[in-house]
N, C-alpha and C positions, 0 to 999 in steps of 0.2 A: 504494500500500500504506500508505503513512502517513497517508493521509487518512482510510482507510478504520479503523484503528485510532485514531485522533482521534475520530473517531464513535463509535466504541465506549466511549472513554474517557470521554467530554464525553454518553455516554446517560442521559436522565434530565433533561439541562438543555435548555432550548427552545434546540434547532439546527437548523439547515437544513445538509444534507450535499448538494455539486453534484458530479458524476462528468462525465467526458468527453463522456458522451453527453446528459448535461443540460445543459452550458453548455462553447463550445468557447470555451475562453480564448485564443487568438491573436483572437478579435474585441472588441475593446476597447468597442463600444458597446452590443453583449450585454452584455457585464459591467458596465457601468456602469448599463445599466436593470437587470438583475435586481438590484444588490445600495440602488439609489436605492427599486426597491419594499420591497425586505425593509427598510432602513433597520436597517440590525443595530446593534450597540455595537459588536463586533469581527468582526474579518475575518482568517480563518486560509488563506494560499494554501497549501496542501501541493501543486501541480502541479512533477513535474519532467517532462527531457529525461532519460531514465537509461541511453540508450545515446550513452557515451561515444565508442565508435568513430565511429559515426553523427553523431553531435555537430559530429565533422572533418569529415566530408563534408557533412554539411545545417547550415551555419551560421547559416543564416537561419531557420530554421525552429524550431534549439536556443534560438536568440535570445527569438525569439518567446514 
């Protein structure tokens, strides 16, 4: 949700907006080519883990 309102805020300025199903951040070398191609200035992560409960039980994966 934050990300998606960051996009909205930031419309108008040349942005590239990446959602879950564009780019799965637990794979670190995805992320490192997409953002070596785009070569941006700045880099805004807004990815959370936002179930807290869950969080306790999947620790690796909140990590992530």
């Amino acid at each position: 949700m934050l990300g998606q309102s960051l996009c909205k805020v930031f419309k108008g300025s040349e942005l590239t907006c990446w959602d879950k199903d564009d780019l799965d951040i637990t794979k670190e070398q995805d992320v490192r080519e997409k953002i070596v191609a785009l070569s941006p200035d700045v880099v805004i992560n807004a990815a959370a883990y936002t179930d807290v409960d869950g969080a306790e039980e999947e620790k690796e994966m909140a990590f992530r």
